[in-house]
C-alpha positions, 0 to 999 in steps of 0.5 A: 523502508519496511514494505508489504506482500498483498493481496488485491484487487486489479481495476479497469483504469489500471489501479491495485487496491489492496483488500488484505496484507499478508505479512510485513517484510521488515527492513531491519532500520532503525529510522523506520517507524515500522521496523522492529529495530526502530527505539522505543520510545523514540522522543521528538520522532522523525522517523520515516513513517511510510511503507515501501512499495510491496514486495509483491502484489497477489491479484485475487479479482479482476474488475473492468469498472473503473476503481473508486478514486478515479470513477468520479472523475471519469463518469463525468466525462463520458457524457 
């Protein structure tokens, strides 16, 4: 699988949102819908379509709340 380098930003419940992708590292497979080698057109595709986990993760801020996926669950239950 191809994967990312980011750049983020770090969330008080722990979670890595990702605000810009940097480059793509290319993983040179030809089953991997994102790489260069994969064929063009490649009928019936079956072909893996997700990224790996990235290669590096650059965090450019900082924040102590809660993350938008988790704020929902969690403001609820602090009352």
């Amino acid at each position: 699988m191809c994967c990312l380098e980011t750049e983020g930003t770090k969330y008080g419940c722990g979670h890595y949102i990702i605000t810009r992708k940097l480059r793509k590292i290319d993983c040179e497979n030809q089953w991997c819908y994102h790489s260069r080698r994969h064929r063009n057109p490649c009928h019936n595709c079956q072909c893996d379509r997700y990224f790996g986990p990235d290669a590096s993760e650059t965090v450019t801020a900082v924040r102590p709340e809660f993350c938008p996926e988790c704020y929902p669950y969690y403001s609820q239950r602090r009352r």
